[in-house]
C-alpha beads as a LAMMPS data file, in Angstrom:
LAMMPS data file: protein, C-alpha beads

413 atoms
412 bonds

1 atom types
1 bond types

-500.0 500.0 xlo xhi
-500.0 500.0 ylo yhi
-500.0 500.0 zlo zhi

Masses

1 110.0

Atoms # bond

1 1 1 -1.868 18.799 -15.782
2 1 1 -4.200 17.778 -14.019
3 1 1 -5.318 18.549 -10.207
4 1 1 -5.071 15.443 -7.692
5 1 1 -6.118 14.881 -4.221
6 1 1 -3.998 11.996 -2.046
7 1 1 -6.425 10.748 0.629
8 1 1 -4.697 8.464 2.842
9 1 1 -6.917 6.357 4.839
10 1 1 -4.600 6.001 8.225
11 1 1 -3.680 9.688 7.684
12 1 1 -1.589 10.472 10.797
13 1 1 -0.093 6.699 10.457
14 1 1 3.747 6.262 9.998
15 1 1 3.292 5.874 6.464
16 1 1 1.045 8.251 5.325
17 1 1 2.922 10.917 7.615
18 1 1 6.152 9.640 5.912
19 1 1 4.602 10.333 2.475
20 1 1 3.026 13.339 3.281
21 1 1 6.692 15.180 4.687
22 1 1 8.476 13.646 1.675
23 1 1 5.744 14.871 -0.984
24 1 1 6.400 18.339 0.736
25 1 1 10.017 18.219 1.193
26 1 1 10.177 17.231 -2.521
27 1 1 8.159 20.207 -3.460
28 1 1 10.673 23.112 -1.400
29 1 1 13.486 21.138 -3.282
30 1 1 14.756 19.517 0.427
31 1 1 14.499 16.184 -0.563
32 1 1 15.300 14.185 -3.926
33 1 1 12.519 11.278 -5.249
34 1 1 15.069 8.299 -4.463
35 1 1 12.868 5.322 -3.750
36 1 1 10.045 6.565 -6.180
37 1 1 9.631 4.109 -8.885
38 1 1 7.834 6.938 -11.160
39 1 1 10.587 8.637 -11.010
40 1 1 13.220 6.325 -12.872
41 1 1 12.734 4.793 -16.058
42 1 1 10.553 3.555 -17.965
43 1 1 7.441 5.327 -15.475
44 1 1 9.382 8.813 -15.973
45 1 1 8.577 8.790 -19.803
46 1 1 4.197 8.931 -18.764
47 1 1 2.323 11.836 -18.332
48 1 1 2.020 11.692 -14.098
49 1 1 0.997 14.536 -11.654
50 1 1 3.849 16.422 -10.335
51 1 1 4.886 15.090 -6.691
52 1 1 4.467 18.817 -5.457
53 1 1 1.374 19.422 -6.873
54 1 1 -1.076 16.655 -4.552
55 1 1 -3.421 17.283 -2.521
56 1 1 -3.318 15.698 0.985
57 1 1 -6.396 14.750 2.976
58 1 1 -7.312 11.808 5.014
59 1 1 -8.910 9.747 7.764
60 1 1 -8.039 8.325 11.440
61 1 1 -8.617 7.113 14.235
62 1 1 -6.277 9.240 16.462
63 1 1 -6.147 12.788 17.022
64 1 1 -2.954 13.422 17.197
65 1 1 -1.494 16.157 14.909
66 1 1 0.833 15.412 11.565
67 1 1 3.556 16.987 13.123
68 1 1 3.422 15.449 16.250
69 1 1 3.320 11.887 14.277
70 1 1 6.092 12.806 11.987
71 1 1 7.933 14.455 15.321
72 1 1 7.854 10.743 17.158
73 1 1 9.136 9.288 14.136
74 1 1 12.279 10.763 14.147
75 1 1 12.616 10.450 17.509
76 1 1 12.151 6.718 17.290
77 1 1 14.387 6.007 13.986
78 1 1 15.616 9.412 12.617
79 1 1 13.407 9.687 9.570
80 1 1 12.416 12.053 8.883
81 1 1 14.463 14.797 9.970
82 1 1 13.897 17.128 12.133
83 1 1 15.335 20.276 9.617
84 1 1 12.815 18.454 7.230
85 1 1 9.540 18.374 9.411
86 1 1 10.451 22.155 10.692
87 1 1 10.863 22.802 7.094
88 1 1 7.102 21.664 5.650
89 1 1 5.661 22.157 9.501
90 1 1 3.070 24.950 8.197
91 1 1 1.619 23.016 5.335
92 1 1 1.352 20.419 7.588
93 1 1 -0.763 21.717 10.119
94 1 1 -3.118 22.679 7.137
95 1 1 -3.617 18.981 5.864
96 1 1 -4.483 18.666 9.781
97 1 1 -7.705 20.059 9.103
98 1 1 -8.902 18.210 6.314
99 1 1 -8.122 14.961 8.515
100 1 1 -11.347 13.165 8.787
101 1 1 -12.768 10.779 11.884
102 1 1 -12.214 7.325 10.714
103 1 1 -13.895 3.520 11.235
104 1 1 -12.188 0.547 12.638
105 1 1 -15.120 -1.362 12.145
106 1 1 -14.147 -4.884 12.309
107 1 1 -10.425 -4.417 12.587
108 1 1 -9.909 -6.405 16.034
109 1 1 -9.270 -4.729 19.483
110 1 1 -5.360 -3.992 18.944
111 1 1 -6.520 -1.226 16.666
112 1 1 -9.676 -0.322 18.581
113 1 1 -7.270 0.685 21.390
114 1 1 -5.554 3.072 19.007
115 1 1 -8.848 5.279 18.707
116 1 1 -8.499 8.956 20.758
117 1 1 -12.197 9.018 20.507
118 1 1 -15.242 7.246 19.236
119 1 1 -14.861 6.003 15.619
120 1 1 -17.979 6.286 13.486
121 1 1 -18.993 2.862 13.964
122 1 1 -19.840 4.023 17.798
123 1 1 -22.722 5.743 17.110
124 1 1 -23.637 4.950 13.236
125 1 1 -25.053 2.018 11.000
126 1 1 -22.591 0.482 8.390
127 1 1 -25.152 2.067 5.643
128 1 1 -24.175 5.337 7.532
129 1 1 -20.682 4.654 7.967
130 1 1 -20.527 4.724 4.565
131 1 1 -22.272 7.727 3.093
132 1 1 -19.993 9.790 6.098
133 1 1 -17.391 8.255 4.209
134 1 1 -18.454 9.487 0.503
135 1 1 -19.297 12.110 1.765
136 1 1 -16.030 13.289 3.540
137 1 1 -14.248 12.292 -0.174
138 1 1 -16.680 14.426 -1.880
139 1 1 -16.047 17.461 0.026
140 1 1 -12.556 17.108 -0.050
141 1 1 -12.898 16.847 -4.003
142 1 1 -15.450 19.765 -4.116
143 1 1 -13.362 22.134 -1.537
144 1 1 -10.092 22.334 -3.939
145 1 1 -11.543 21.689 -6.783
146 1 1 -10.056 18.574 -7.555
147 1 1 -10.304 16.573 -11.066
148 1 1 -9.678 13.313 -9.121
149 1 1 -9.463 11.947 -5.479
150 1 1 -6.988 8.900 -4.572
151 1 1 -7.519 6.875 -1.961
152 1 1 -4.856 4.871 -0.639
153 1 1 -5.071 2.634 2.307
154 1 1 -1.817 2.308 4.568
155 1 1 -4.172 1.802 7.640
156 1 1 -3.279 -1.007 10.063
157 1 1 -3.442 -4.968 9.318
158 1 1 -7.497 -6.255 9.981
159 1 1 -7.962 -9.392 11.104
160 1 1 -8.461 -11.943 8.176
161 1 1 -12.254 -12.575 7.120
162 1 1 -13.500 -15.816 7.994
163 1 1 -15.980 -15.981 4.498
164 1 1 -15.198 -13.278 2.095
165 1 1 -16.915 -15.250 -0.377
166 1 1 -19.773 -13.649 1.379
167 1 1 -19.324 -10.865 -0.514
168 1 1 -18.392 -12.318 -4.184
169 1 1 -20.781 -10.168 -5.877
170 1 1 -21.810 -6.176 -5.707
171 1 1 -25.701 -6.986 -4.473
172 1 1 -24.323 -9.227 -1.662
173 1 1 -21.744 -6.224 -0.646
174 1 1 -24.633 -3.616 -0.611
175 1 1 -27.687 -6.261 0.713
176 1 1 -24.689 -6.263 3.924
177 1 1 -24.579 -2.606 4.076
178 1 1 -27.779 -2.031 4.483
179 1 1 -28.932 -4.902 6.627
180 1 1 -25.522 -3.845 9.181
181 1 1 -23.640 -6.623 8.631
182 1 1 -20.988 -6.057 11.474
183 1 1 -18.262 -8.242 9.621
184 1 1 -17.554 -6.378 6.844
185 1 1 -13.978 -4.589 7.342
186 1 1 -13.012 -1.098 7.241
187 1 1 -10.707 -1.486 4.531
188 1 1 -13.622 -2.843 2.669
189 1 1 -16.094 -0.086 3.273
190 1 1 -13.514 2.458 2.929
191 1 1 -13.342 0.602 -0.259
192 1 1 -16.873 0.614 -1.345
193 1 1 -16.873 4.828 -0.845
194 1 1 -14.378 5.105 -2.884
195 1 1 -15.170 2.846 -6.062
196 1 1 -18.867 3.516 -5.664
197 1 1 -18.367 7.445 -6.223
198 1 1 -15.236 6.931 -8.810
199 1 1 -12.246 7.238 -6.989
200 1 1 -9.918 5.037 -7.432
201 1 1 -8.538 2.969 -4.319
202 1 1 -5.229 1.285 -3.872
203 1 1 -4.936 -1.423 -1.015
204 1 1 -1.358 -1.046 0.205
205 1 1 -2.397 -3.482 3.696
206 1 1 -3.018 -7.329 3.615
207 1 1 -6.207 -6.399 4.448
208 1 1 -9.355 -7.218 2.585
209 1 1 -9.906 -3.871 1.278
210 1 1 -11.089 -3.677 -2.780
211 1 1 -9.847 -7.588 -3.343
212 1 1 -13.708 -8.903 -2.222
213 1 1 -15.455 -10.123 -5.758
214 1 1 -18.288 -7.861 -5.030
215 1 1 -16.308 -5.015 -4.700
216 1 1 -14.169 -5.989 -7.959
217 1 1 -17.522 -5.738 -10.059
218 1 1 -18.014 -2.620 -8.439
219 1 1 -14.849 -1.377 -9.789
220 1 1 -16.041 -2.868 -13.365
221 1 1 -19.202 -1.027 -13.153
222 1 1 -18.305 2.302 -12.164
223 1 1 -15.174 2.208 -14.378
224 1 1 -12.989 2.997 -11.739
225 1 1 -9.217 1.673 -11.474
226 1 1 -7.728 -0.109 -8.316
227 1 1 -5.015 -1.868 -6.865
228 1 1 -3.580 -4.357 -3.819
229 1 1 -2.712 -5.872 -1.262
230 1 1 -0.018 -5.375 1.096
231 1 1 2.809 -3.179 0.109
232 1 1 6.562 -5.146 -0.920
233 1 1 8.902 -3.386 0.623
234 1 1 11.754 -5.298 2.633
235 1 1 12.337 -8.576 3.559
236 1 1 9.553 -10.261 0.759
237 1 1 11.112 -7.317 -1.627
238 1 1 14.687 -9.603 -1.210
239 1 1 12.841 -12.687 -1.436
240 1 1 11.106 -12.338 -4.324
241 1 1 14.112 -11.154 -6.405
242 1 1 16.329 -13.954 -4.861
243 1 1 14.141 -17.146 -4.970
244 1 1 13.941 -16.834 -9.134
245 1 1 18.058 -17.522 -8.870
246 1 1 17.336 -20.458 -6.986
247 1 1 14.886 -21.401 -9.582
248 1 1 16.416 -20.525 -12.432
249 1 1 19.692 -22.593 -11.476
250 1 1 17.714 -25.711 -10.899
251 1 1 18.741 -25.461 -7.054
252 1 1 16.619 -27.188 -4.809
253 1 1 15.548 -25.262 -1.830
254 1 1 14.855 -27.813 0.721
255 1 1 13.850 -24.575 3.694
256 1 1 13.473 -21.318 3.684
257 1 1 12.860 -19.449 6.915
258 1 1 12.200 -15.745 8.032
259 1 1 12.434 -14.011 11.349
260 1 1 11.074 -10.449 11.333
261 1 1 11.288 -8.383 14.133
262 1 1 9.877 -4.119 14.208
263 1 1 8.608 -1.563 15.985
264 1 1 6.033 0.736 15.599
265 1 1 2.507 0.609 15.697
266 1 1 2.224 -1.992 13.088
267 1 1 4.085 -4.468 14.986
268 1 1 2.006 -3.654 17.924
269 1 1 -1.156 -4.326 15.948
270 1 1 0.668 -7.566 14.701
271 1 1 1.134 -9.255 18.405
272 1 1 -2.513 -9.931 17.920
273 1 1 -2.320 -13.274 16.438
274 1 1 -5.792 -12.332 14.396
275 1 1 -4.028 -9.603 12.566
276 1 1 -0.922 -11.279 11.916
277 1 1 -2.565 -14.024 10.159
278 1 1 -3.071 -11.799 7.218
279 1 1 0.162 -10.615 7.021
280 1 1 1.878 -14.498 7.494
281 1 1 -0.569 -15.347 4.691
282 1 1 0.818 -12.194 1.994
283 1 1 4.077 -13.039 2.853
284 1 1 4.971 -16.350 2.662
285 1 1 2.934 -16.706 -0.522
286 1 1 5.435 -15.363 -2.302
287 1 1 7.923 -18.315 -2.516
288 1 1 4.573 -20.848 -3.442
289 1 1 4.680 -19.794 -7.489
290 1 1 8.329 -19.404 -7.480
291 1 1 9.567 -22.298 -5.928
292 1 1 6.413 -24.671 -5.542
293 1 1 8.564 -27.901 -4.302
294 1 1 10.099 -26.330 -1.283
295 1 1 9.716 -28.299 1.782
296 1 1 9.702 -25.772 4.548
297 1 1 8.731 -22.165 4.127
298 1 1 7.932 -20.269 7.679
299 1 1 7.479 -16.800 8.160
300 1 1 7.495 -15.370 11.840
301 1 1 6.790 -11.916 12.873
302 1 1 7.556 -10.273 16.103
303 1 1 7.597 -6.683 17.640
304 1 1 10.442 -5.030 19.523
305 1 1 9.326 -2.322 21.027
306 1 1 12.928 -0.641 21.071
307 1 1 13.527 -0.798 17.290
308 1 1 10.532 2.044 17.025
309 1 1 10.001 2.545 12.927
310 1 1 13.171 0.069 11.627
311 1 1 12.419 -3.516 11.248
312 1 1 15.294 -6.125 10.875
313 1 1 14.302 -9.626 8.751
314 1 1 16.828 -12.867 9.135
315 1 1 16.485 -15.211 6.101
316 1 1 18.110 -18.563 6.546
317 1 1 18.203 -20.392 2.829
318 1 1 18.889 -24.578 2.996
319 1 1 19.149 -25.914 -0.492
320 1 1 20.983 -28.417 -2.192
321 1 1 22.975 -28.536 -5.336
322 1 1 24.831 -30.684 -8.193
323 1 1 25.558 -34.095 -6.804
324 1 1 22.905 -33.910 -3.550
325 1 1 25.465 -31.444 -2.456
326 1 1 23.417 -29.466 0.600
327 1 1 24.425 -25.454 1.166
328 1 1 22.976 -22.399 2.705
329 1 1 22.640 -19.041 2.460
330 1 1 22.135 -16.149 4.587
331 1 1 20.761 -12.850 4.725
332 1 1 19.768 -9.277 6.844
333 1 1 17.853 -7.062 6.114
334 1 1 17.514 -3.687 8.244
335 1 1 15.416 -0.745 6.796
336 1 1 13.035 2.175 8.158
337 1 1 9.460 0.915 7.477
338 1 1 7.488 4.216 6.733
339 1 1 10.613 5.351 4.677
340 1 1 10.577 2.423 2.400
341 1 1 6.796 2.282 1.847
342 1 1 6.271 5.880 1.662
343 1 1 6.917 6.757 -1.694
344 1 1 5.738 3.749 -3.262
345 1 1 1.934 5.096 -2.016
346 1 1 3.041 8.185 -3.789
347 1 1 3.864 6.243 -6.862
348 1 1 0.586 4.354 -6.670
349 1 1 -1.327 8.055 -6.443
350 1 1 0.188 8.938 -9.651
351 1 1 -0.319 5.930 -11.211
352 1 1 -3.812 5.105 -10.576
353 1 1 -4.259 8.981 -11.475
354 1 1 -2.918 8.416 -14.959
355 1 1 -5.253 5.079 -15.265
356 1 1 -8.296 6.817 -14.553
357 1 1 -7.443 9.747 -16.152
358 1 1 -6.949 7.166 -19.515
359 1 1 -10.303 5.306 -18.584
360 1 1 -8.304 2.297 -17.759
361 1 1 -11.260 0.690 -15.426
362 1 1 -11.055 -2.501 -12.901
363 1 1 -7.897 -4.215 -11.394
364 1 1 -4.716 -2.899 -12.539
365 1 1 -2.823 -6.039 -12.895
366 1 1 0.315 -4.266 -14.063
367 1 1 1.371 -2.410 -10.864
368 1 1 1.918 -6.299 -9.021
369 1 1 5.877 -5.508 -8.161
370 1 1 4.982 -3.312 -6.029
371 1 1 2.267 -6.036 -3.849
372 1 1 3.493 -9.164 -1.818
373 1 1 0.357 -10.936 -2.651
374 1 1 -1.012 -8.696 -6.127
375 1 1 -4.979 -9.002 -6.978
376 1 1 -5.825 -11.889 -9.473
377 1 1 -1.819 -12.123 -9.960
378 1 1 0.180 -15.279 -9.757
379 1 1 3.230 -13.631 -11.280
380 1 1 6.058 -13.628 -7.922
381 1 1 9.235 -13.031 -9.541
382 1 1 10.086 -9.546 -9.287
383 1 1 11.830 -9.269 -12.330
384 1 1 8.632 -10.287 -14.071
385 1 1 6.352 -8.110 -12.220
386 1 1 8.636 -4.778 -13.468
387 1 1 8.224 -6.253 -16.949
388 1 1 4.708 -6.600 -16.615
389 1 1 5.045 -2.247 -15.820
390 1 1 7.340 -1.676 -18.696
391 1 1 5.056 -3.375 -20.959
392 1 1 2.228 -1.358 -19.905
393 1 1 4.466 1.693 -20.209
394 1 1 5.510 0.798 -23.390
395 1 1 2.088 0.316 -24.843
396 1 1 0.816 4.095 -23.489
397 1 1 4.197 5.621 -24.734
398 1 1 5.712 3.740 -27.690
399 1 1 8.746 4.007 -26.301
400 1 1 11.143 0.842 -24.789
401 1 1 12.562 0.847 -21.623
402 1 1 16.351 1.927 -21.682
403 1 1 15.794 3.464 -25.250
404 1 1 16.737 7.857 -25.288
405 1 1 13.781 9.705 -25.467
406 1 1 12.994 11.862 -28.847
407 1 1 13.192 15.256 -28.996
408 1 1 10.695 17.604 -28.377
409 1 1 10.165 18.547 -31.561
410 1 1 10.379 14.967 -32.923
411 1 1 7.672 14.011 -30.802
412 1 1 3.647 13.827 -32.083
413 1 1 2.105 12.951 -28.658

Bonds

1 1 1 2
2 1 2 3
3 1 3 4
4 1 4 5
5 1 5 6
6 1 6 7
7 1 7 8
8 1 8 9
9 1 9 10
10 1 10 11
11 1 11 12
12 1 12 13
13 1 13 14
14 1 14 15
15 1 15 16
16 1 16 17
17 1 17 18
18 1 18 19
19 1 19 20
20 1 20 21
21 1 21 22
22 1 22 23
23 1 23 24
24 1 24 25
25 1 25 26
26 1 26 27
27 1 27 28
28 1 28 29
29 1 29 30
30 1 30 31
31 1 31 32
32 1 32 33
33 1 33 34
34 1 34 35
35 1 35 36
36 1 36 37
37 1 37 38
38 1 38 39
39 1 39 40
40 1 40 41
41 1 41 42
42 1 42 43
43 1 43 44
44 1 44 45
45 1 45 46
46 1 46 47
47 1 47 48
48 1 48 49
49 1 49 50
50 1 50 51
51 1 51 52
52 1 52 53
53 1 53 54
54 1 54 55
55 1 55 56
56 1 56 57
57 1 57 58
58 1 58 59
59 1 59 60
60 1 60 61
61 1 61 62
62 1 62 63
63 1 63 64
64 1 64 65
65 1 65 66
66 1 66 67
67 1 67 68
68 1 68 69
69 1 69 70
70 1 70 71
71 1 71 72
72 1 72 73
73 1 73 74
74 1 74 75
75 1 75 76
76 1 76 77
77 1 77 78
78 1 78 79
79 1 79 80
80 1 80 81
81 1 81 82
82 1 82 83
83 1 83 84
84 1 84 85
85 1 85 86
86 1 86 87
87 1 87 88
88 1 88 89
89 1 89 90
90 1 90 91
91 1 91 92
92 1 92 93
93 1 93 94
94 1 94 95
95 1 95 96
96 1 96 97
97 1 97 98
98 1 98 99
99 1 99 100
100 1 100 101
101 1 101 102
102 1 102 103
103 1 103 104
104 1 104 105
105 1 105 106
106 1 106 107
107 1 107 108
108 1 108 109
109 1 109 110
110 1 110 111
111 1 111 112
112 1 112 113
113 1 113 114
114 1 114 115
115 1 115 116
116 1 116 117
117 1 117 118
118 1 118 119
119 1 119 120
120 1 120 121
121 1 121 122
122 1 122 123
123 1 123 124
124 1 124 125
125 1 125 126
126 1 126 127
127 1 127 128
128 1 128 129
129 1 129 130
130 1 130 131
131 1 131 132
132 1 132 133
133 1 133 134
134 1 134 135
135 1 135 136
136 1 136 137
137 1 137 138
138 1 138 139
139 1 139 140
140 1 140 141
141 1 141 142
142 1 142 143
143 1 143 144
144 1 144 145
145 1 145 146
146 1 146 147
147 1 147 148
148 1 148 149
149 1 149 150
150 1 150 151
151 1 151 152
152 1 152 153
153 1 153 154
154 1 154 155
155 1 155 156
156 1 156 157
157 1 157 158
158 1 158 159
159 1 159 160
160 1 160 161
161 1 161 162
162 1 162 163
163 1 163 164
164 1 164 165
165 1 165 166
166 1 166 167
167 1 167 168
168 1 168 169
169 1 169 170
170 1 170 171
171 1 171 172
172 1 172 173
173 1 173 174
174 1 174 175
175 1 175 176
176 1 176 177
177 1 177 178
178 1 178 179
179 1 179 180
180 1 180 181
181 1 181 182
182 1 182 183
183 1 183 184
184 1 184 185
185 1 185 186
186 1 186 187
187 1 187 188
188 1 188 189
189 1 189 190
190 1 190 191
191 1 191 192
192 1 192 193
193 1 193 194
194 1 194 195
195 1 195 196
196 1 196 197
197 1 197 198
198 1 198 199
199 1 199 200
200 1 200 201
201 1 201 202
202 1 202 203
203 1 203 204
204 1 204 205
205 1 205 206
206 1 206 207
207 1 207 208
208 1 208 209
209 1 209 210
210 1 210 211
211 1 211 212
212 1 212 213
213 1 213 214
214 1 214 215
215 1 215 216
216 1 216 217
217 1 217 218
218 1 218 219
219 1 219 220
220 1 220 221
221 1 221 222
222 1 222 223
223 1 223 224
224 1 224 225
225 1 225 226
226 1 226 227
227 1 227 228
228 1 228 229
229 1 229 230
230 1 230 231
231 1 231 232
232 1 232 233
233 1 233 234
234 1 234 235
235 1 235 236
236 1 236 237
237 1 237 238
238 1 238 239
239 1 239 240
240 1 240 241
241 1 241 242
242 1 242 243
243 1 243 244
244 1 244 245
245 1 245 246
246 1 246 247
247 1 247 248
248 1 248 249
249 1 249 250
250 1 250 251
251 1 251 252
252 1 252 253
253 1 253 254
254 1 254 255
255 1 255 256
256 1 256 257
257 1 257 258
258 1 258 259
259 1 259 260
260 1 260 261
261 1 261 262
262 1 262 263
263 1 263 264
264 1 264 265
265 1 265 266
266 1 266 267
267 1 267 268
268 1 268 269
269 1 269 270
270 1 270 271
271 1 271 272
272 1 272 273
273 1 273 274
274 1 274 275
275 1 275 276
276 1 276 277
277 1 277 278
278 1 278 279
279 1 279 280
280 1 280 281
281 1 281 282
282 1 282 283
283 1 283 284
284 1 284 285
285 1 285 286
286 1 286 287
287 1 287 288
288 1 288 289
289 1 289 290
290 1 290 291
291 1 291 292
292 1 292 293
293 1 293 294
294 1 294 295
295 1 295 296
296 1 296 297
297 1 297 298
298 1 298 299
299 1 299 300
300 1 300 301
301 1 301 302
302 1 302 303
303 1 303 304
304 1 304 305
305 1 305 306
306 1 306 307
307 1 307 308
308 1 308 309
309 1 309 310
310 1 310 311
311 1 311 312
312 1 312 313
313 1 313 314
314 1 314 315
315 1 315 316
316 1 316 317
317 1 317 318
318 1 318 319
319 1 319 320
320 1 320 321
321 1 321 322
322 1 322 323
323 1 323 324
324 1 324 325
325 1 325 326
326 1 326 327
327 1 327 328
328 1 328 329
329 1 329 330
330 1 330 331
331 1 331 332
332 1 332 333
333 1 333 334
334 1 334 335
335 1 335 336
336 1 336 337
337 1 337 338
338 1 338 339
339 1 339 340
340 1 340 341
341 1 341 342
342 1 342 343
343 1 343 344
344 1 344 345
345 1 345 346
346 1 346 347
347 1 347 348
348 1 348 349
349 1 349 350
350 1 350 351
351 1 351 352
352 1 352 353
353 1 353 354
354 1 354 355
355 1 355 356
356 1 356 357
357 1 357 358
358 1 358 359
359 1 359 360
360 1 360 361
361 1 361 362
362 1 362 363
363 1 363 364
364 1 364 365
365 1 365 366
366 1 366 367
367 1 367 368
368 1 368 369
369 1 369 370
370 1 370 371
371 1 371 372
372 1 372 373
373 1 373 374
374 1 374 375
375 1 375 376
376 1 376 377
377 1 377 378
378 1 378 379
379 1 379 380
380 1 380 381
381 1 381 382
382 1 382 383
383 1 383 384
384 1 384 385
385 1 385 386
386 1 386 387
387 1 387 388
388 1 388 389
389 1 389 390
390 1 390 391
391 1 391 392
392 1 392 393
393 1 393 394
394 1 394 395
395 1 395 396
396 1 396 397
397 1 397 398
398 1 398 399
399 1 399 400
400 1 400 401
401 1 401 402
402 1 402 403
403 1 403 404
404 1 404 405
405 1 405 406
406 1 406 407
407 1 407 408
408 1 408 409
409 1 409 410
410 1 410 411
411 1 411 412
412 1 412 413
């Protein structure tokens, strides 16, 4: 088995903190792996890096400690729990010191605000923005003698690029880094370290991060796997297992709306009507390849303060039926954020691990279910996206989803 180092960039975020305490707590045996999709059939039958055994490192903007970050999230919603954070609260303070100072370069003033101190971008070109950045990855990698460095992105929503086509091709991204082009995003140049040195990145935010062409042919190039945007974890989760019933039942659905309301830092970020637009964009795109004649499909976002890490969505469904017969349908959907999110960046770790490990270069197409608006995918059912996963499982393996596993000694692999 191989050695793997998780470096989250947003490292004392809710998520990342979330996934760092549950990684932990799964390691002393204080927490099962529900909500880990690599640990259920058919991702449980690959060869994956043991939970337990990552390597946690990371970058920020705020100086706050792990614990302290995983301390105000139970305080706010309860997750995770106290007996839990006492439990991993010495391993924590360790990762502390491999946390790294970040860049919000580009990421709107909403974040800015969120910095303790200066990020790099105060005091450093983008071309040296971004050899701090390899570098920091390298030394992590080099320290603990790692075979392969993750990084995973669970930083907060940037505001949307106004020409990303800008960038549609590797010498365009690098021509901008070294004349300082200003507009390229964090996520992006977080990005760019990570593919251009051979770590594989995963995009879990609707922001730009990896999906810019010229990045892509990076990817290509260096032979490096990767994977986005914007985590699916509630409300579009619902939707995109729901609307294919509508389809597949020749239902019309005349409206679709969805109010979303949440806490947290993320909904603070989102009150900026610059960041939210990338987030709107990811998640009511879901329903346009599913059910491309609906007539009304709004999303709205807003943040209450009081609901701290929980978010609450309200779906109202208008659709008509058999004989112009009009119904509705309605839904709610309540769920901690960081706790549903969490181990899906851990199952993204292990997955991209196992890619690169395999050689398995450029966007991995197959990992869409777990993406409200997946990379070069089109594919919005949910029940498609897993089967796009089991297939891929099925090829590496042999085996079909569902089916027993051989035994041991039947086995050649």
């Amino acid at each position: 088995m191989t050695d793997v180092g998780v470096w989250f960039v947003g490292a004392r975020g809710n998520i990342a903190t979330t996934a760092i305490v549950g990684a932990l707590a799964i390691a002393r045996g204080e927490t099962a792996t529900t909500g880990m999709v690599t640990e259920r059939p058919p991702c449980e039958t690959l060869d994956l890096p043991d939970v337990g055994d990552l390597t946690f490192a990371g970058h920020d903007i705020r100086n706050r400690s792990l614990r302290d970050a995983a301390e105000r999230l139970e305080a706010g919603g309860g997750v995770p729990s106290n007996d839990t954070i006492e439990a991993v609260a010495d391993e924590l303070e360790t990762i502390d010191e491999r946390v790294c100072r970040g860049t919000a370069l580009n990421c709107g003033p909403r974040v800015r605000e969120l910095a303790d101190g200066p990020p790099l971008e105060a005091d450093r070109s983008v071309a040296e923005i971004v050899e701090r950045l390899r570098d920091d990855y390298a030394a992590f990698r080099d320290r603990h003698d790692l075979d392969r460095v993750i990084v995973v992105n669970v930083a907060s929503t940037e505001p949307e690029l106004s020409n990303p086509k800008r960038y549609a091709d590797r010498a365009a991204i690098e021509r901008a880094i070294e004349a300082d082009d200003r507009e390229l995003p964090a996520s992006s140049l977080y990005a760019y370290a990570a593919l251009a040195d051979g770590h594989p990145y995963a995009n879990f935010t609707p922001s730009p991060g990896s999906s810019l062409g010229g990045l892509r042919e990076l990817a290509v190039d260096e032979d490096v796997p990767h994977t986005g945007a914007d985590g699916k974890t509630g409300e579009s989760l619902v939707k995109a297992a729901l609307a294919p019933m509508f389809a597949g039942r020749n239902l019309r659905v005349m409206s679709w709306e969805a109010h979303n309301v949440l806490g947290n830092t993320d909904g603070h970020v989102l009150e900026d009507d610059r960041n939210k637009a990338g987030k709107l964009a990811s998640k009511g795109g879901i329903l346009d390849g599913i059910l491309p004649e609906i007539d009304h499909d709004r999303v709205r976002i807003d943040y209450t303060p009081s609901l701290g890490d929980w978010k609450t969505a309200w779906d109202y469904v208008h659709f008509e039926g058999f004989l112009e017969t009009e119904m509705k349908m309605q839904f709610t959907w309540e769920g901690s954020d960081s706790a549903l999110a969490a181990p899906l960046t851990l199952d993204l770790a292990r997955l991209l691990s196992h890619a690169d490990e395999r050689g398995e270069s450029g966007l991995q197409r197959h990992l869409a279910s777990f993406f409200k608006a997946p990379v070069d995918v089109d594919e919005h059912d949910l029940s498609r996206q897993l089967d796009m996963l089991s297939e891929y499982v099925e090829e590496r393996t042999g085996e079909r989803p569902g089916e027993p596993l051989p035994s041991p000694e039947a086995r050649t692999d």
